[in-house]
VEXDORO-260336 format. One line per 5 residues: their letters; for each residue x, y, z of N, C-alpha, C. Coordinates in nm, 4 decimals, decimal comma, m for minus. Layout:
N
A	X/Y/Z/X/Y/Z/X/Y/Z  ...
***
This chain:
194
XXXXX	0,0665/m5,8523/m1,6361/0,0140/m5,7330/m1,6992/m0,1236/m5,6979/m1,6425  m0,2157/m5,8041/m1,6383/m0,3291/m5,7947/m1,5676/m0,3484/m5,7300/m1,4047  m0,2406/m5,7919/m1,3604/m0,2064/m5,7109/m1,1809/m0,1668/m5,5757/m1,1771  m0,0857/m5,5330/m1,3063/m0,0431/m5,3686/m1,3124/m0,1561/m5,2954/m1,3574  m0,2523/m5,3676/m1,4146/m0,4034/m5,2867/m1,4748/m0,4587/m5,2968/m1,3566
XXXXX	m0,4819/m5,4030/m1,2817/m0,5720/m5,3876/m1,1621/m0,5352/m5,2884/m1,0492  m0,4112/m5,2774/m0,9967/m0,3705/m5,1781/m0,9656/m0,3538/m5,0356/m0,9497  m0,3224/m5,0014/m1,1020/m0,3660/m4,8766/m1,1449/m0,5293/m4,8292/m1,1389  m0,6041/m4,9449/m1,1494/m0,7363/m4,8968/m1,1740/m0,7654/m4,8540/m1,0137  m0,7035/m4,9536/m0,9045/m0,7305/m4,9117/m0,7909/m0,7342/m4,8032/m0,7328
XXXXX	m0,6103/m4,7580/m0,7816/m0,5304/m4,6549/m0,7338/m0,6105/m4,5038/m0,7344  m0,6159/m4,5313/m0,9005/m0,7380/m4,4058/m0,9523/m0,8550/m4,3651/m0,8744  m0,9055/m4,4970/m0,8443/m1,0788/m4,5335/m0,7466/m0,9817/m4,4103/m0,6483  m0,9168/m4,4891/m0,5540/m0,8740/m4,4377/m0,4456/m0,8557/m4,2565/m0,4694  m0,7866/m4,2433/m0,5397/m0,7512/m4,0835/m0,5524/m0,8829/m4,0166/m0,5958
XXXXX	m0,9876/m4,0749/m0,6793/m1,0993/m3,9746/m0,6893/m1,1910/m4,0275/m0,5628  m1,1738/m4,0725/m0,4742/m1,2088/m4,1144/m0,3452/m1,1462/m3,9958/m0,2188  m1,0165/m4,0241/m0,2314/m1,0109/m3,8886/m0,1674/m0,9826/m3,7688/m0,1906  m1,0589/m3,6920/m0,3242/m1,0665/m3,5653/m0,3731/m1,2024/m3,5859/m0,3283  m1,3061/m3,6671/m0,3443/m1,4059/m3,6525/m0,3354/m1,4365/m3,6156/m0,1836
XXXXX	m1,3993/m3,6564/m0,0770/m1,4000/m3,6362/0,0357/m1,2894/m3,5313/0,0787  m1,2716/m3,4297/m0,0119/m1,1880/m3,3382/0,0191/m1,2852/m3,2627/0,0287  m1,3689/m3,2792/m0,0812/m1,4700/m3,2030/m0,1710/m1,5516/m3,1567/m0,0384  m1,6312/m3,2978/m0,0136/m1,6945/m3,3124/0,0829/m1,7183/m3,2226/0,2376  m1,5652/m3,2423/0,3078/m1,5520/m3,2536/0,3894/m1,4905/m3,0798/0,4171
XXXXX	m1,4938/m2,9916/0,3173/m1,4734/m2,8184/0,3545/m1,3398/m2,8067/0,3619  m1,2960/m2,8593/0,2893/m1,1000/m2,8434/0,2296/m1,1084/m2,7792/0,1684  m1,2072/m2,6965/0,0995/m1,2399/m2,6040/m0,0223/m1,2771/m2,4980/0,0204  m1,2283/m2,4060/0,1128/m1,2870/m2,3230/0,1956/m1,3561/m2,1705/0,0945  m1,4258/m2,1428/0,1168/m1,4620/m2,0547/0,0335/m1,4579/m1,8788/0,0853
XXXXX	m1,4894/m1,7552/0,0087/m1,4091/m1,6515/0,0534/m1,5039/m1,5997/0,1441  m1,4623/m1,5390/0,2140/m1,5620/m1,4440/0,3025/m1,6279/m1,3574/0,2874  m1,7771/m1,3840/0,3230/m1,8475/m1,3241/0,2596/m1,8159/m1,1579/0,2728  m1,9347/m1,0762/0,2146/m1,9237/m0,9146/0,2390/m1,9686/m0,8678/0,4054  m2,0777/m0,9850/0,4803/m2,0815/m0,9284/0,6200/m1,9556/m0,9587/0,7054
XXXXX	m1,8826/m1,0950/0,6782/m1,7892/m1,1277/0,7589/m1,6738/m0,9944/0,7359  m1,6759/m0,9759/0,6442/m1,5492/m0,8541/0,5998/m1,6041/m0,7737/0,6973  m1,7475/m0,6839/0,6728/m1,7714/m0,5749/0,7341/m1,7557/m0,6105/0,9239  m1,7820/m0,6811/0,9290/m1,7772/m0,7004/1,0814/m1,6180/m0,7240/1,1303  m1,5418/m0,7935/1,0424/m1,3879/m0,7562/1,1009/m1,3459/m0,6105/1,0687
XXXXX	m1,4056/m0,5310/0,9970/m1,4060/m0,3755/0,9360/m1,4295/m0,3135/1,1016  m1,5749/m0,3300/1,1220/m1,6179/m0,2735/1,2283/m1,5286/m0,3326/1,3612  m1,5381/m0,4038/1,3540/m1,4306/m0,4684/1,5016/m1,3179/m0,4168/1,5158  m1,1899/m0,4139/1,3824/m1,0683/m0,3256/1,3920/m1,0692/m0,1864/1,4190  m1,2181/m0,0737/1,3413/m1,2184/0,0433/1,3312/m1,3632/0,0750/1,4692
XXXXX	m1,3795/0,0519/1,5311/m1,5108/0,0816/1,6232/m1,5132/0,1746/1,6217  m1,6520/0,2417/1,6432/m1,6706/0,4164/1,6295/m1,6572/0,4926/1,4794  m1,6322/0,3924/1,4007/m1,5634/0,4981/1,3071/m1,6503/0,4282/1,2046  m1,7366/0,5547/1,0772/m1,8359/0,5507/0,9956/m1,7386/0,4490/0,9324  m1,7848/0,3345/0,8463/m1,7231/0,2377/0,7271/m1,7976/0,2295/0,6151
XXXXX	m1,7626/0,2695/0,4743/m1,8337/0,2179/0,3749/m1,7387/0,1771/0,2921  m1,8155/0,0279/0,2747/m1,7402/m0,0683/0,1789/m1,8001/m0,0999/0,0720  m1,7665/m0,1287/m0,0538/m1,7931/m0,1170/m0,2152/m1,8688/m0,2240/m0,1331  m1,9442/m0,2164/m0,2662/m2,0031/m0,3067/m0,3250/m1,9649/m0,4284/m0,4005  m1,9027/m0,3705/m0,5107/m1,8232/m0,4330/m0,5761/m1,6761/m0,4570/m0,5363
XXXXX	m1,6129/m0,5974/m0,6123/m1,4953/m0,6593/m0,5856/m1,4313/m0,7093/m0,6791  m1,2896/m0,7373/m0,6268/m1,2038/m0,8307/m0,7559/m1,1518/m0,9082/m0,7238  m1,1912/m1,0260/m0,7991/m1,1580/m1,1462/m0,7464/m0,9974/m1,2335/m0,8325  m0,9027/m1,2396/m0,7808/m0,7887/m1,3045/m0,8445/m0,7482/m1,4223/m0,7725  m0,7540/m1,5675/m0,8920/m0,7433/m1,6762/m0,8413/m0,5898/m1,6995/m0,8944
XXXXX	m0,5419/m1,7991/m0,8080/m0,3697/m1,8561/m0,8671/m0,3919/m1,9823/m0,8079  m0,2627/m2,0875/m0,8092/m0,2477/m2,2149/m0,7608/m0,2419/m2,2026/m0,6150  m0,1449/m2,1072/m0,5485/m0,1349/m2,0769/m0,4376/m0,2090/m2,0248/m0,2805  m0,2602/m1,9130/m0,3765/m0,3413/m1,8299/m0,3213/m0,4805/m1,7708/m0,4321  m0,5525/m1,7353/m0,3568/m0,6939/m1,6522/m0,3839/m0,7397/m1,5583/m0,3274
XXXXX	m0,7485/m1,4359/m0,3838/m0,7947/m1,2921/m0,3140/m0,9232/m1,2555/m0,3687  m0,9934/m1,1974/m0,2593/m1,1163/m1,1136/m0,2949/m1,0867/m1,0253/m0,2364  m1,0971/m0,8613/m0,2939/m1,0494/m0,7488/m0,2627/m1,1511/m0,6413/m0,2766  m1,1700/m0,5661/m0,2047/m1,3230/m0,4906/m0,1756/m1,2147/m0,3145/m0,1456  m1,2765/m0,2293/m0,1868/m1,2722/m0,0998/m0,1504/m1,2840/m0,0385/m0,0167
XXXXX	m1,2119/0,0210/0,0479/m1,3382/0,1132/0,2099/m1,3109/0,1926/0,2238  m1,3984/0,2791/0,2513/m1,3415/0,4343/0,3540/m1,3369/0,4974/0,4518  m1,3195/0,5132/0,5784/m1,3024/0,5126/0,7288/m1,3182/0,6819/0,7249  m1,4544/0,7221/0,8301/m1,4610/0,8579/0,8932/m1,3446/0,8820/0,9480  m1,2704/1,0050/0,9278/m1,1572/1,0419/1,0311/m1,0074/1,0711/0,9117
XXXXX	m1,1028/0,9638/0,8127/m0,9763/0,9845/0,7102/m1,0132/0,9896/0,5764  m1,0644/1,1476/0,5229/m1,1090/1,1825/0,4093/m1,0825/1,1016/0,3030  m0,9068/1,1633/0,2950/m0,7584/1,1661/0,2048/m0,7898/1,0164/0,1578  m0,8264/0,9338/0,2203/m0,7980/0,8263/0,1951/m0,8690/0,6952/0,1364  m0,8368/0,6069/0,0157/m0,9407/0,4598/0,0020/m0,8702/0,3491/0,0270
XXXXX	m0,9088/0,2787/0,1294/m0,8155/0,1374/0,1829/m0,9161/0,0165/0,0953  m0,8492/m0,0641/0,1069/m0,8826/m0,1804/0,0477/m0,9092/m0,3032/0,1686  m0,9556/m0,3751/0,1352/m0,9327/m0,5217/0,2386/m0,9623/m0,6597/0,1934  m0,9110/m0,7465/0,2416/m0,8998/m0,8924/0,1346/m0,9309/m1,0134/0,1626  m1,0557/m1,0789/0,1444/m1,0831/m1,2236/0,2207/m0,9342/m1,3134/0,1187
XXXXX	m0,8724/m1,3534/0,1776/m0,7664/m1,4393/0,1333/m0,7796/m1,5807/0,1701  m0,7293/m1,6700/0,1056/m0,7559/m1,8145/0,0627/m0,5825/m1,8889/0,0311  m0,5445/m1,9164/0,1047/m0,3952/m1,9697/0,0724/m0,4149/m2,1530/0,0953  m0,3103/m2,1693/0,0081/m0,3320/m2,3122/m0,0210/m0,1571/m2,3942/0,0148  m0,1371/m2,5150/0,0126/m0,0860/m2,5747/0,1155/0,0199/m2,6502/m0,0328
XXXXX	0,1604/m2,6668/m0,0168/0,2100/m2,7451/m0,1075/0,0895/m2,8160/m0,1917  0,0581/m2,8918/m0,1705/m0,0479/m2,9552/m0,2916/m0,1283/m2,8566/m0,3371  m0,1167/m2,7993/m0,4482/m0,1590/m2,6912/m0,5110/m0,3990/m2,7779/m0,5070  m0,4195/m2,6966/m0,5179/m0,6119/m2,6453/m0,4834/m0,6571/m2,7207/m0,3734  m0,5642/m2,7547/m0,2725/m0,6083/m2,7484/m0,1395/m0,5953/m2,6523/m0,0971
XXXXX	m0,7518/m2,5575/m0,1098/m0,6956/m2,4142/m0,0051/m0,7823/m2,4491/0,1134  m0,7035/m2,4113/0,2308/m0,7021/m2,4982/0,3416/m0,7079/m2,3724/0,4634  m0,6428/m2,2327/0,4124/m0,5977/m2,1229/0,5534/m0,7227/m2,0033/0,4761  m0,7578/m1,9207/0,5759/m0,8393/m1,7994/0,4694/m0,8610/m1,6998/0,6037  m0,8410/m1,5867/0,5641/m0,8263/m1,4965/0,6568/m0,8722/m1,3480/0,6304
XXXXX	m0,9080/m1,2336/0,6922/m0,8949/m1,1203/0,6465/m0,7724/m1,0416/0,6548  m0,7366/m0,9333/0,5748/m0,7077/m0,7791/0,5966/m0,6967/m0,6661/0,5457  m0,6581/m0,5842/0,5823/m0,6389/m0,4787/0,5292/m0,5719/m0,3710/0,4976  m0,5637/m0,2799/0,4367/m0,3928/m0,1790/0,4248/m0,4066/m0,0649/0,4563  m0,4342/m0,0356/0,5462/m0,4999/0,0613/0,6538/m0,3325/0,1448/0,6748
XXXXX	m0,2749/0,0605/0,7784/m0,1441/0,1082/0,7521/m0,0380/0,1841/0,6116  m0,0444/0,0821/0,5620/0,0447/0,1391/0,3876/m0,0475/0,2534/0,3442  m0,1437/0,2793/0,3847/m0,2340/0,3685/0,2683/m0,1821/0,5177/0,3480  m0,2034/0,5042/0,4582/m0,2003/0,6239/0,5766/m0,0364/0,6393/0,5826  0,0697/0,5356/0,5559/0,2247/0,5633/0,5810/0,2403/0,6026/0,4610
XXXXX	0,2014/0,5737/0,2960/0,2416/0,6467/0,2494/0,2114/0,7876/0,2105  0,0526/0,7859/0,1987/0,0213/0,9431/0,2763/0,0865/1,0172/0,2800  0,1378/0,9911/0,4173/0,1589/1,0707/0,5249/0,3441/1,1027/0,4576  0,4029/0,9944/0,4068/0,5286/1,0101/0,3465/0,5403/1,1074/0,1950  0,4619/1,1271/0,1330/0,4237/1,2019/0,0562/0,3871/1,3528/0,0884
XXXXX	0,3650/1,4198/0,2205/0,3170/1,5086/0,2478/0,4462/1,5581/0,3308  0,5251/1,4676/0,3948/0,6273/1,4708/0,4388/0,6950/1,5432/0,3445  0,7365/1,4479/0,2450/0,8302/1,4869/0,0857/0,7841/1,6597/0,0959  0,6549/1,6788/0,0898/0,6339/1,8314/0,0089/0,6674/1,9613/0,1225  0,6686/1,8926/0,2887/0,6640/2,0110/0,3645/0,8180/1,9586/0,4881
XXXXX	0,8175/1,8742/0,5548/0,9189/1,9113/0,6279/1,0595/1,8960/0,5983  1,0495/1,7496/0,4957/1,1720/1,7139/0,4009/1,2336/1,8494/0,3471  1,1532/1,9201/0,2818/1,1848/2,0648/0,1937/1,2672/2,1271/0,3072  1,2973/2,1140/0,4457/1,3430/2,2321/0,5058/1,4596/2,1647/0,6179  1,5072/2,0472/0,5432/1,6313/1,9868/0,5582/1,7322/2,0210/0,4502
XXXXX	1,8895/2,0262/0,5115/1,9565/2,0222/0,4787/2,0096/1,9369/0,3307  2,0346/1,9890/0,2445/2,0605/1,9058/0,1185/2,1511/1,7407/0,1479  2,2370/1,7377/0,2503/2,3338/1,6091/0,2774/2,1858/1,5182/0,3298  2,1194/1,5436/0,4086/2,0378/1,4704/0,4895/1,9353/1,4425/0,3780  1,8760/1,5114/0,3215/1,7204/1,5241/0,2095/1,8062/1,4379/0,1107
XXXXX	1,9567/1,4225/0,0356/1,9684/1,3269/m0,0202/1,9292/1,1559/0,0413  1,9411/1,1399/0,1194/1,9372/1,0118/0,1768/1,7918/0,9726/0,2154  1,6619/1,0390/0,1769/1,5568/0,9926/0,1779/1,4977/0,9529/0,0943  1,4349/0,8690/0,0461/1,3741/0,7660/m0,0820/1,2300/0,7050/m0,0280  1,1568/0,7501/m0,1436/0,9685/0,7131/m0,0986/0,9884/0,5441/m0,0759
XXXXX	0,9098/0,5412/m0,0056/0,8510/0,4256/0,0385/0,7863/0,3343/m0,0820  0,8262/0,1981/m0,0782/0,7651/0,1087/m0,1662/0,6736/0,0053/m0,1107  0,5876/m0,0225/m0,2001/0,4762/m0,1307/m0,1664/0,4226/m0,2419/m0,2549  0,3616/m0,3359/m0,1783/0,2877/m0,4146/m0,2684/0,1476/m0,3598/m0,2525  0,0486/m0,4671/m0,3062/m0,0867/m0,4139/m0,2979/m0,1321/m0,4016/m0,1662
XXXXX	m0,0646/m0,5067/m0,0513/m0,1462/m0,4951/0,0982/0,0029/m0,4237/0,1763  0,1191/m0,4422/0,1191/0,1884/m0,4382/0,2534/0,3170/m0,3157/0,2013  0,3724/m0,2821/0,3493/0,4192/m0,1253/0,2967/0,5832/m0,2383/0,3104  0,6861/m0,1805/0,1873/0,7908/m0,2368/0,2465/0,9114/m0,1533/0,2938  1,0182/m0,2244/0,3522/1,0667/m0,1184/0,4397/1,1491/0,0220/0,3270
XXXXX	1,2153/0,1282/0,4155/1,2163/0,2091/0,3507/1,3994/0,1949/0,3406  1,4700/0,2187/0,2464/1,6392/0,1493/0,2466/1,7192/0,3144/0,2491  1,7893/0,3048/0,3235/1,8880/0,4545/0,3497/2,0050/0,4024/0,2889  2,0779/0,4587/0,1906/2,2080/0,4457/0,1712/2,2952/0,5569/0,2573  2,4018/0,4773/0,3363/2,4657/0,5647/0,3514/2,5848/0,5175/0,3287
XXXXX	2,6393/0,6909/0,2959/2,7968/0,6453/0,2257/2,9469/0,7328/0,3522  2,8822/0,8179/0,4637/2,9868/0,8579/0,5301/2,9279/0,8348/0,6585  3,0416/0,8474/0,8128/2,9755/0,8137/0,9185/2,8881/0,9418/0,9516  2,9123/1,0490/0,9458/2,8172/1,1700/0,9404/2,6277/1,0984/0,8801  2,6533/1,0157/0,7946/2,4776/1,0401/0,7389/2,4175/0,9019/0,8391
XXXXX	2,5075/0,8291/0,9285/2,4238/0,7372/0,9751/2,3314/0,8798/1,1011  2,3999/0,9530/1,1041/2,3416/1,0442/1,2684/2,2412/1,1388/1,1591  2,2640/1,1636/1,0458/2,1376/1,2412/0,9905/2,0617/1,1413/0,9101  2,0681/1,0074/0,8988/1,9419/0,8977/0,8342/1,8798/0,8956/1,0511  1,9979/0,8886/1,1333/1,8737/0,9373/1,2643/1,7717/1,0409/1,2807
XXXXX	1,8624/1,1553/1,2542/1,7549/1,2890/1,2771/1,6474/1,2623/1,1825  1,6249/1,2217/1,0468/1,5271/1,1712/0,9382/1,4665/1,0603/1,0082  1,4552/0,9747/1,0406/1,3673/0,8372/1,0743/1,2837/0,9295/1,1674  1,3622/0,9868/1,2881/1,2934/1,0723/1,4111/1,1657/1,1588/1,3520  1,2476/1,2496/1,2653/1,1570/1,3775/1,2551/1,0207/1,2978/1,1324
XXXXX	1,0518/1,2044/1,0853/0,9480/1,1220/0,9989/0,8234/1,0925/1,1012  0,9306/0,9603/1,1911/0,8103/0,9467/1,2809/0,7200/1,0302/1,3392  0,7966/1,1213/1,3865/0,7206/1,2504/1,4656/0,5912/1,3108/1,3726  0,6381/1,3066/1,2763/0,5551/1,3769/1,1458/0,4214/1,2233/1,1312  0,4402/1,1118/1,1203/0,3613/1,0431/1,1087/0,2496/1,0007/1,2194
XXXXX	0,3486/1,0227/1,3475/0,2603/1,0445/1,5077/0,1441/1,1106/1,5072  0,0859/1,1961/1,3854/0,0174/1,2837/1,3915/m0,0980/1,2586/1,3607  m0,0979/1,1274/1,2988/m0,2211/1,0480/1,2282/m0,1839/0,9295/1,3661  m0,3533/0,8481/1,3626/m0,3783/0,7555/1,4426/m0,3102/0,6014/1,3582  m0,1849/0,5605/1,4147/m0,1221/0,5027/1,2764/m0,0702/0,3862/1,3922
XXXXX	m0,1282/0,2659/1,3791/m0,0593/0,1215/1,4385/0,0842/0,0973/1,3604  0,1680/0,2160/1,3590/0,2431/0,1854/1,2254/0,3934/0,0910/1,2688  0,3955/m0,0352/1,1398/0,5357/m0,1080/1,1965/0,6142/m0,0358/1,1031  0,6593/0,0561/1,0942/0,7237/0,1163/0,9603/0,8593/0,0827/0,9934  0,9493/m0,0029/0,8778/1,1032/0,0021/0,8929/1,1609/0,0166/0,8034
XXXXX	1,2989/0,0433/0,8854/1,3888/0,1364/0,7806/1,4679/0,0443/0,7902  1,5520/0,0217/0,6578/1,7257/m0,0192/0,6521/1,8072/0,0288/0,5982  1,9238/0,0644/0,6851/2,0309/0,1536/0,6675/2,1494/0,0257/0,5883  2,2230/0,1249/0,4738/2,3022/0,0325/0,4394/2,4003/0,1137/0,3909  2,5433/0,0382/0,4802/2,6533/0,1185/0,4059/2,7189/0,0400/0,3421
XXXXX	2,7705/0,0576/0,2412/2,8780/m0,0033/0,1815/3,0673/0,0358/0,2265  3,0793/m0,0466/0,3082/3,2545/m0,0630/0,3040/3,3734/m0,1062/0,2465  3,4456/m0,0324/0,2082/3,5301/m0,0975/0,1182/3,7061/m0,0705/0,1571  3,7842/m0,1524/0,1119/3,9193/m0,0691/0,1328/3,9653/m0,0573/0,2806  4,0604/0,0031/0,3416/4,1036/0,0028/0,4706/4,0349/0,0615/0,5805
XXXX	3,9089/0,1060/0,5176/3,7766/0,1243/0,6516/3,7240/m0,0390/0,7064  3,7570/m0,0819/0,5703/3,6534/m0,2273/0,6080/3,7040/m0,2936/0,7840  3,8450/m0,2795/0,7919/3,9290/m0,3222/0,9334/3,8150/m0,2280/1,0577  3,7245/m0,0704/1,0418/3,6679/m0,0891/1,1494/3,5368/m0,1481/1,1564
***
């Protein structure tokens, strides 16, 4: 009984031994500050006026940790992007260990630009084709893709002419954009054989 107490007591030593040298040793990485942000700000956007809040919001979890700041980029009125010192942590939950910037520069400007779409060139499509377009969804940083149902072989060639005349329409803004689409048909019955 005495060897299972000594043991355990060891054990303990040991584990607040190496938290302590977790502690120590910058396993605890902390968020980035407001110049490091602004200078990956300025580095992605060069030339271009940046003002970033002041203020921030900070949301902690087991996983991950965000600090999230406001900005606004000359060139693009319309618009308030956000950007995020992030803190991700490794199976063993409060080892955060990875930390990185970014920002939603993209999603803010694609949906935009998909919204303005909706009110002016969408309007002057054909009712078969304008059914098969659906706004764009997102999370807080990232745009996700955009889903086409199609139900005859006719709408896979007009979900084409739509992706085209989108892009074209979005070409118009300075846009690194990965924007994707997924087309989905459902087959059923004696089509399924082609």
């Amino acid at each position: 009984m005495m060897k299972i107490r000594t043991i355990l007591r060891k054990c303990f030593l040991w584990a607040v031994a190496v938290l302590g040298i977790c502690l120590l040793s910058g396993c605890f990485p902390g968020f980035n500050s407001r110049d490091e942000v602004m200078a990956y700000l300025k580095k992605k956007y060069p030339d271009r006026q940046i003002v970033l809040s002041q203020k921030y919001k900070t949301r902690r979890g087991l996983m991950e940790d965000w600090r999230i700041w406001s900005f606004t980029l000359s060139g693009n009125p319309k618009d308030t992007f956000q950007v995020a010192s992030y803190i991700q942590s490794y199976p063993v939950p409060m080892l955060k260990t990875e930390r990185s910037i970014f920002d939603n520069f993209e999603k803010v400007v694609v949906l935009r630009r998909s919204r303005e779409f909706e009110q002016g060139p969408l309007r002057t499509l054909d009712a078969p084709t304008r059914r098969l377009w659906h706004s764009f969804s997102s999370s807080e940083f990232w745009l996700k893709p955009l889903y086409i149902d199609l139900e005859t072989v006719d709408d896979v060639w007009r979900a084409e002419h739509l992706i085209d005349l989108f892009e074209q329409f979005l070409s118009e803004e300075i846009v690194e954009s990965d924007t994707r689409y997924f087309l989905r048909m459902y087959i059923q019955g004696p089509c399924y054989a082609l």
